[in-house]
C-alpha positions in Angstrom: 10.6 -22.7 12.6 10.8 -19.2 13.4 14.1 -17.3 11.1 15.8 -14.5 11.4 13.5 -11.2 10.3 15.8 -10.9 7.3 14.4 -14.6 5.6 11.6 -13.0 4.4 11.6 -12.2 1.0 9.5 -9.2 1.2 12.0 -8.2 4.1 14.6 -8.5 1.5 13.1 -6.6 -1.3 11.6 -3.8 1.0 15.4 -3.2 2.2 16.6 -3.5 -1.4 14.3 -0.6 -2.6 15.2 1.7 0.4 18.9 1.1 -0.3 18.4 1.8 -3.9 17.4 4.6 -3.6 19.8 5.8 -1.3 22.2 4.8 -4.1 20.3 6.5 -6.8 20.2 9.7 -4.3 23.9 9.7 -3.6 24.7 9.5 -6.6 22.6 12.2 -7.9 23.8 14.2 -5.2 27.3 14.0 -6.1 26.7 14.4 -9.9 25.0 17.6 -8.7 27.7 19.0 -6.7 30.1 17.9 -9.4 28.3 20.2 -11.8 28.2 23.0 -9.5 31.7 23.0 -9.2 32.7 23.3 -12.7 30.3 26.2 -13.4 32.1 27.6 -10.4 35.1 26.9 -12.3 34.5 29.0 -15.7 36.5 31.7 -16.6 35.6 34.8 -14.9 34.2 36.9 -17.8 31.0 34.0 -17.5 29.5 35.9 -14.6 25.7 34.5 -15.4 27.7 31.0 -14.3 27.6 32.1 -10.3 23.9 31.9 -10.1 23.5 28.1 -11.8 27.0 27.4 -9.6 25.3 27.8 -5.9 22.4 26.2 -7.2 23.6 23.4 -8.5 26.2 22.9 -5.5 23.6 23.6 -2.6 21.0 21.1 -4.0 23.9 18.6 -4.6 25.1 18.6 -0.8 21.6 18.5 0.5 20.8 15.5 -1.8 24.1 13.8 -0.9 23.5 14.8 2.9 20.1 13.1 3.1 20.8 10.0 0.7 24.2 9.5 3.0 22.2 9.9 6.0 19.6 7.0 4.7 22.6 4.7 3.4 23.5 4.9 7.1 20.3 3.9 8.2 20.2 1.1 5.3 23.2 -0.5 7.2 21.4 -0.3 11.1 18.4 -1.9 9.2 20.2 -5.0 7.7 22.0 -5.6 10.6 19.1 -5.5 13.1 17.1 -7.5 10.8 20.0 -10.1 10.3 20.3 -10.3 14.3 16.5 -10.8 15.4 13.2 -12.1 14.3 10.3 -10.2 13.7 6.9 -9.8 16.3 3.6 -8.2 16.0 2.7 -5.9 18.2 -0.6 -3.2 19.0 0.5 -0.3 17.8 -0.9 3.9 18.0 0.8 6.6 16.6 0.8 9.8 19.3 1.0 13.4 17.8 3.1 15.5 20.6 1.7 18.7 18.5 3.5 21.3 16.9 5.8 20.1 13.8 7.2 17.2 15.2 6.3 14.0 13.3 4.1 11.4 15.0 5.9 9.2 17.2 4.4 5.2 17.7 4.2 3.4 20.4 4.5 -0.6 20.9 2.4 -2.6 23.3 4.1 -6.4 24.5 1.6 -8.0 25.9 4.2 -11.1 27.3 7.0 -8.1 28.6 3.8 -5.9 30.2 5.3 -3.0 29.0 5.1 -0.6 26.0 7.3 1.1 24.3 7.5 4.6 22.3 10.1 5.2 19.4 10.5 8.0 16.9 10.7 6.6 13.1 14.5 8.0 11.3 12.5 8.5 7.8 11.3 11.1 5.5 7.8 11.9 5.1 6.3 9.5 2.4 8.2 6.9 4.7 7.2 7.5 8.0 3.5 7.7 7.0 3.4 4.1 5.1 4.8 2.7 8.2 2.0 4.4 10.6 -0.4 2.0 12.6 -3.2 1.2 10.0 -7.2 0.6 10.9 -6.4 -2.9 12.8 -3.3 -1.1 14.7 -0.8 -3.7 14.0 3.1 -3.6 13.4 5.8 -5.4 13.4 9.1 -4.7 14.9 12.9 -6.6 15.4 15.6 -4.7 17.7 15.9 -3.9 20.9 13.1 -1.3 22.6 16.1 0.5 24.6 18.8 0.8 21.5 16.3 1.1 18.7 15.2 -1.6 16.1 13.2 -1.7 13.0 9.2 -1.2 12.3 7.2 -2.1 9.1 3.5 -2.9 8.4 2.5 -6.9 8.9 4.2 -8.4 6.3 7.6 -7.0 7.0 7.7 -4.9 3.7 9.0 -1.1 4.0 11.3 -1.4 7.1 11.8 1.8 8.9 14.1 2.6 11.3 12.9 3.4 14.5 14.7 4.9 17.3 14.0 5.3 21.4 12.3 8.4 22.6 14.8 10.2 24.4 13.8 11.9 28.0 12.2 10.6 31.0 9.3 13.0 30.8 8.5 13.0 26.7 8.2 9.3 27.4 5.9 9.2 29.8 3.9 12.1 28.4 4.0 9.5 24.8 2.7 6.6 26.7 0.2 8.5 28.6 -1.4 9.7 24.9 -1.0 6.2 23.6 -2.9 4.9 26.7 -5.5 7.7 25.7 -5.8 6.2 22.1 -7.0 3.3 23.8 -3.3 1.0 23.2 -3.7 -1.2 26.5 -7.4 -2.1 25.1 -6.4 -3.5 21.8 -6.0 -7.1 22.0 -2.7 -8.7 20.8 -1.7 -9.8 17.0 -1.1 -13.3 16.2 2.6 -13.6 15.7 4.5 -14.0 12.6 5.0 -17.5 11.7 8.1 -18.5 9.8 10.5 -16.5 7.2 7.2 -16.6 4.8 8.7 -16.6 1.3 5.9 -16.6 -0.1 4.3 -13.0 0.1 6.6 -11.5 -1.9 5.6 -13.8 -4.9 1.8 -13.1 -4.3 2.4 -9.8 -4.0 4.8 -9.5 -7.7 1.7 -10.7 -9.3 -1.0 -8.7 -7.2 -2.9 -9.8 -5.0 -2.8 -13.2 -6.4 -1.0 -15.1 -9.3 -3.9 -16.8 -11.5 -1.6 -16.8 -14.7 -1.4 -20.1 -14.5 -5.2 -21.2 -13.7 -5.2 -24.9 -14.1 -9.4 -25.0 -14.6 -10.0 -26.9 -11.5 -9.6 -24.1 -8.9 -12.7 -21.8 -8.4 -14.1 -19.8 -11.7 -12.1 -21.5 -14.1 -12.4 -20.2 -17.3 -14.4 -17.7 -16.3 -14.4 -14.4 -18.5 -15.9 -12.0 -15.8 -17.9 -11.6 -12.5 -20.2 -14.3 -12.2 -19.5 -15.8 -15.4 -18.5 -19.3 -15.7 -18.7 -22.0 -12.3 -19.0 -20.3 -9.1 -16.6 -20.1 -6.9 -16.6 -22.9 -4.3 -19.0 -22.2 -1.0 -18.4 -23.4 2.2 -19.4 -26.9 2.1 -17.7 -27.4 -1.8 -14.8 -25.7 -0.3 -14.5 -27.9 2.6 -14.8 -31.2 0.4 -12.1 -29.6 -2.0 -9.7 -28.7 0.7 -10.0 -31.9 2.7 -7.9 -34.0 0.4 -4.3 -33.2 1.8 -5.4 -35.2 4.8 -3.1 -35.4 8.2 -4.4 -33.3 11.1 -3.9 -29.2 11.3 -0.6 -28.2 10.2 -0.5 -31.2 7.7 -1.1 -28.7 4.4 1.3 -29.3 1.7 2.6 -26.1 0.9 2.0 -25.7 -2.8 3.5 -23.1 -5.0 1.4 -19.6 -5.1 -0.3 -19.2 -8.4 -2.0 -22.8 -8.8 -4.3 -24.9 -7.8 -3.4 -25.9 -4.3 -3.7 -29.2 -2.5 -3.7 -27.4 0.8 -6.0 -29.1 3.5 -9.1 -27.8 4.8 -7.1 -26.5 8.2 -5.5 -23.7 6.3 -8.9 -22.0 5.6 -11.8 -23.6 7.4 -10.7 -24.6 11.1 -7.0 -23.2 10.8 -6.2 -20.3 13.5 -9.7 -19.0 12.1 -11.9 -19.0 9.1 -11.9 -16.1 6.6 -15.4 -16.5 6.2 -18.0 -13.7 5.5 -18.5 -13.2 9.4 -15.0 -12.6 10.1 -13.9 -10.5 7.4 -17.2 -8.2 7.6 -16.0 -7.7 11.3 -12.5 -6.7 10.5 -13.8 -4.2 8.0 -15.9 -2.7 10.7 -12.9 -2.4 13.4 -10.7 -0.8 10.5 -13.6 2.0 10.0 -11.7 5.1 10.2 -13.0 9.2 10.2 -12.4 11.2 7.3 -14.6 9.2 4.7 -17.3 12.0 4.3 -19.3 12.5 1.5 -18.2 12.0 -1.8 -17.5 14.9 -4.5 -20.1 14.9 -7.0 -18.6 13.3 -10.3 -21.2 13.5 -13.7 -23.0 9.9 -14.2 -20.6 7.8 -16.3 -24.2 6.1 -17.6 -25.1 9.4 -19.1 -21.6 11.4 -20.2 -18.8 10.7 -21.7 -15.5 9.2 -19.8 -14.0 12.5 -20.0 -16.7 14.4 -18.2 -15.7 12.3 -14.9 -13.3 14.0 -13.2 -11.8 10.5 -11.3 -11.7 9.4 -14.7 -10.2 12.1 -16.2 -7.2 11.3 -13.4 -7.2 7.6 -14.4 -6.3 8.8 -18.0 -3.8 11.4 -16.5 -5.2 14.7 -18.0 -4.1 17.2 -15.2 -0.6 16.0 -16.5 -0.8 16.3 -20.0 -2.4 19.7 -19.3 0.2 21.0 -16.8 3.0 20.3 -18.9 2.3 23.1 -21.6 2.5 25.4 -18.8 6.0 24.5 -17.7 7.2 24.9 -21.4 5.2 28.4 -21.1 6.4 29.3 -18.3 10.1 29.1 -19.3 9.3 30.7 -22.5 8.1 33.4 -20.3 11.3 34.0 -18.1 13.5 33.9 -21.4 11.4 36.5 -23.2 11.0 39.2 -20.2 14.6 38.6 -18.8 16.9 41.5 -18.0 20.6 41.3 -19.4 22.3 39.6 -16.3 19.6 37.1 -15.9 20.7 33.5 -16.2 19.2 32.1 -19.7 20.2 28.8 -18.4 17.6 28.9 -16.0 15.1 29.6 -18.7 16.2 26.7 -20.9 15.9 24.1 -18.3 12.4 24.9 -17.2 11.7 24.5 -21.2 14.1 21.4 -21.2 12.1 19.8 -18.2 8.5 21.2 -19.4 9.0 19.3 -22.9 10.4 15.8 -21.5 7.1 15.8 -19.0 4.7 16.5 -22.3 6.2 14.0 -24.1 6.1 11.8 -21.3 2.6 12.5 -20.3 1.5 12.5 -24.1 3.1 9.3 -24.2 1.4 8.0 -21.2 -1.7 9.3 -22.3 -2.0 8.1 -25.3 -0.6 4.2 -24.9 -2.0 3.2 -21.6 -4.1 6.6 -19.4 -6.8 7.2 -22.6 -7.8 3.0 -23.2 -7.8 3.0 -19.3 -10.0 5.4 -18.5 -12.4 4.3 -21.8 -12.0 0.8 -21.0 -13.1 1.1 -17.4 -16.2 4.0 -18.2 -17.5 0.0 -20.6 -17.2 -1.9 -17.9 -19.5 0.4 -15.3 -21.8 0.7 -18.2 -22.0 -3.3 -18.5 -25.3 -4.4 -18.9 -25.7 -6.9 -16.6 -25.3 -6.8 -12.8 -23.7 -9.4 -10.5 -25.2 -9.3 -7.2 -22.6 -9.9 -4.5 -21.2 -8.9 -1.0 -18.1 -7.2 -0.4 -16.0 -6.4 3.1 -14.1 -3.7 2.5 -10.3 -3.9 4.0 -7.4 -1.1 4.0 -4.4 -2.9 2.9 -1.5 -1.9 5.3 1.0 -1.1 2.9 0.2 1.8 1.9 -3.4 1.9 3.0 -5.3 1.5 -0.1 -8.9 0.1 0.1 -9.9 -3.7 -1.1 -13.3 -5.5 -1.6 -12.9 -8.7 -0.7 -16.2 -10.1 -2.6 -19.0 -12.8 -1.7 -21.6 -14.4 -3.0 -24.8 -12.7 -2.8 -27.4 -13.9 0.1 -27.3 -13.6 3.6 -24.5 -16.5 4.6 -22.3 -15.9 7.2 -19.8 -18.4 6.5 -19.8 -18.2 2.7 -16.2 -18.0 2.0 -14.3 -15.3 -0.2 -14.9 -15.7 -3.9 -12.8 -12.3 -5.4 -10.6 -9.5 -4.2 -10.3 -6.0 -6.3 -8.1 -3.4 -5.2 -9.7 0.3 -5.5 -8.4 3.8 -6.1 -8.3 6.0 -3.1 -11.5 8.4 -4.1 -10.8 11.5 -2.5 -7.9 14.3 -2.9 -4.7 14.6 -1.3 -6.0 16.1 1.8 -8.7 13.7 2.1 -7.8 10.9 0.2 -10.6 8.2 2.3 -13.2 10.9 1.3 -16.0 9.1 -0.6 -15.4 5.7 0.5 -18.2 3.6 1.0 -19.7 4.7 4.3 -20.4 1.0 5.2 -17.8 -1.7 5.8 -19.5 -4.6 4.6 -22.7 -4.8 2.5 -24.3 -5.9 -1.0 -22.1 -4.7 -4.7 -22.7 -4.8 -8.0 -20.3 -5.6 -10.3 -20.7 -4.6 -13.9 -17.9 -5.7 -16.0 -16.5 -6.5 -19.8 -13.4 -8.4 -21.0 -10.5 -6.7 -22.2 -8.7 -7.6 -25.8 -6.9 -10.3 -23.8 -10.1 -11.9 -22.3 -9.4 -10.6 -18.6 -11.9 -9.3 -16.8 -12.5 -5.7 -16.1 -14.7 -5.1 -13.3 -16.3 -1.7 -11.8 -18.2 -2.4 -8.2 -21.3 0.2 -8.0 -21.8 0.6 -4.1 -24.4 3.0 -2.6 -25.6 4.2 -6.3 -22.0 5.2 -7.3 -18.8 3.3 -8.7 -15.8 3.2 -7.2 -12.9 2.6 -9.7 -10.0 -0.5 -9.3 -6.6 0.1 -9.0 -5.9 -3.9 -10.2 -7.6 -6.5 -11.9 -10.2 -8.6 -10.6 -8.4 -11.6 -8.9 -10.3 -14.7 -8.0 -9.4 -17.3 -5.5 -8.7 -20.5 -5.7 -9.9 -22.9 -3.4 -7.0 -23.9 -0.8 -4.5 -21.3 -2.3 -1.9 -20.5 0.1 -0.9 -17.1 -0.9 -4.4 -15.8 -0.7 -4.9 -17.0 2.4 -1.5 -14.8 3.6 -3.2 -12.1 1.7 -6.1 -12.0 3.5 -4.2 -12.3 6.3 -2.5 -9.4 5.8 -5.6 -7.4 4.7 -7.5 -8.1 8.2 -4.6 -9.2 11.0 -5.9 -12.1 13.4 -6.5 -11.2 16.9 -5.8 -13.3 19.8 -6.2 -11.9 23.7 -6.9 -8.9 24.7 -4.2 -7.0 26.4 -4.8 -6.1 30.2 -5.7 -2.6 30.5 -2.9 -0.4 32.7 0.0 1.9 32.3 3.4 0.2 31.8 4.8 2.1 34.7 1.9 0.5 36.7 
């Protein structure tokens, strides 16, 4: 049965962070002012205080404007979620040009109409919430008052308001109908509060602390090591056992061994088999991969030769902190006599808390990282496999969801490794593999613990996880709603035409 939007755990925590940090900003927007105010305050004959003063107080009431202004919009969010359940919907996001952000506009198949609403969030906000590759959101409120928007899952909800004037709307819909909105076929609906995804999310992709050795790859200490993860017909026999007819699964807790029948994977709404996932990582292809930079060959140089490595390890930060402390050190030497010292001191202040933070960093967790990964891609022994690679929508980072090597379409999924974006800020997709779907292979070593740490070599070239190496269990729940999540199921196609039509 169908709750209210606000049942879902992820729901919950997504609105939790938001309103955090709202809390977090207000506050630091108040102490702000606060401080400005007593160096207002000082006895005349500290003149230098004026300076620090209107600092202090303009960044304060700016802070405490814009962390107000998102508590407000904390509120609308709870209560629209609280009042409505959530529905997918075909999504685009429509550039008017100039600096106004991208507006996105919501196809209803059911209603024949679409929608356009401008998103109430700052930057970094707006853009996790903008259609992915498959052009799916989700959304709860009302189209004419304004509602709420977040990626399939229902994590990160943004508030979303109506586009206001006749003519901007119909100029929005007419670029969305240009983007090709009326010819993308309509999501499969949320089913159910879906408690879960929050928990196989907290762990990853998915929870396998608590591998019971009768799931797929038990025991095993790396890619390809140990038994094999079920194939289709194994898989089929394992996940027949719940019995009953679709919809009977027994909903087992995420994390172990599930007794979950055949219907939730195999001849559920669809099965995530080879075939399908290849073909949702070819409708997610999106421009802007390009050729990759030219990195040195981990095989032949040291880990801190390659430059993505040398990020993994966090080396532009230990490097750009000396120049912050230098920096200050510079405005205190070559100051005149009325120049604020204080100024100077907190540029050192902040310049020697980031290098001891980044030293810190560096040392405990960025260095063994970066050494531990340039072993694995160096492993002497391949594992031929397949991979279809996905965009996951929050947030948009890539994932290989792997196969067994061959050429069977319905193999099922054995593995799933989250990767680092490859490319810079600009072009952050820039070097990902140019094909969707394909053969990998995986060179890997165990870490001190035993886990597995895997680098995929794709097209002559690795590409470097952002996660462990998760395998899945045969009839697991949660990695089914991962997958889900990763590649959206389609049902019809929506009937091409204008709303206004």
């Amino acid at each position: 049965m169908v709750g209210c939007a606000l049942d879902r755990e992820e729901t919950r925590q997504g609105l939790g962070r938001y309103r955090g940090q709202a809390v977090r900003g207000t506050t630091a927007g108040a102490v702000l002012t606060a401080l400005g105010l007593v160096f207002a305050l000082l006895p005349v004959e500290a003149s230098w205080s004026s300076e620090p003063a209107a600092g202090l107080g303009t960044t304060g009431l700016i802070l405490l404007a814009i962390s107000l202004s998102a508590l407000r919009n904390a509120g609308r969010i709870r209560r629209a979620l609280a009042a409505g359940a959530w529905s997918a919907h075909p999504a685009v996001a429509v550039v008017r040009g100039g600096m106004v952000p991208p507006s996105v506009v919501l196809g209803d198949r059911a209603a024949g109409r679409a929608w356009p609403v401008d998103l109430a969030a700052s930057k970094h906000r707006y853009e996790r919430v903008l259609p992915g590759p498959d052009g799916v959101l989700w959304w709860c409120g009302d189209p004419d008052r304004g509602g709420v928007l977040a990626p399939p899952g229902g994590g990160d909800p943004v508030w979303a308001r109506p586009v206001r004037g006749h003519h901007t709307r119909q100029r929005t819909l007419h670029l969305a109908a240009a983007a090709g909105l009326f010819d993308r076929p309509s999501p499969a609906q949320p089913q159910g509060p879906g408690t879960r995804d929050a928990a196989a999310r907290a762990a990853g992709p998915l929870d396998t602390d608590a591998e019971a050795g009768a799931g797929a790859g038990a025991g095993a200490q790396g890619p390809g090591a140990g038994a094999r993860a079920a194939g289709p017909h194994d898989a089929a026999e394992a996940w027949t056992g719940a019995g009953g007819g679709a919809g009977a699964a027994t909903a087992g807790t995420p994390g172990t061994t599930g007794t979950t029948s055949a219907e939730d994977w195999v001849r559920g709404p669809r099965p995530l088999t080879y075939a399908v996932l290849s073909a949702a990582a070819r409708r997610q292809v999106l421009p802007g991969t390009g050729r990759p930079h030219r990195e040195a060959d981990v095989r032949a140089v040291p880990w801190w030769r390659v430059r993505s490595l040398r990020w993994v390890a966090g080396v532009p930060k230990l490097l750009g902190a000396p120049v912050l402390v230098g920096t200050g050190l510079l405005m205190l030497l070559s100051r005149s006599s009325d120049y604020p010292a204080v100024v100077a001191y907190a540029v050192i202040a902040f310049g020697a808390g980031f290098l001891l933070h980044s030293g810190h960093r560096f040392l405990t967790a960025g260095r063994p990282a970066a050494r531990l990964l340039a072993r694995a891609a160096r492993g002497p022994v391949p594992v031929p496999k397949r991979y279809a690679l996905l965009f996951d929508p929050h947030g948009g980072a890539p994932v290989l969801v792997l196969f067994p090597g061959g050429d069977g379409a319905a193999d099922l999924p054995e593995a799933v490794l989250p990767l680092r974006l490859p490319g810079t800020l600009k072009q952050p997709r820039r070097g990902v593999p140019s094909a969707p779907a394909g053969p990998v292979e995986l060179r890997g070593v165990t870490d001190g613990a035993g886990r597995p740490v895997v680098v995929p070599w794709i097209e002559g070239r690795p590409l470097w996880p952002s996660g462990p190496y998760e395998e899945l269990r045969a009839g697991d729940r949660a990695a089914r709603e991962y997958l889900e999540r990763l590649a959206p199921p389609q049902e019809a196609r929506v009937v091409p035409g204008s709303p206004a039509a």
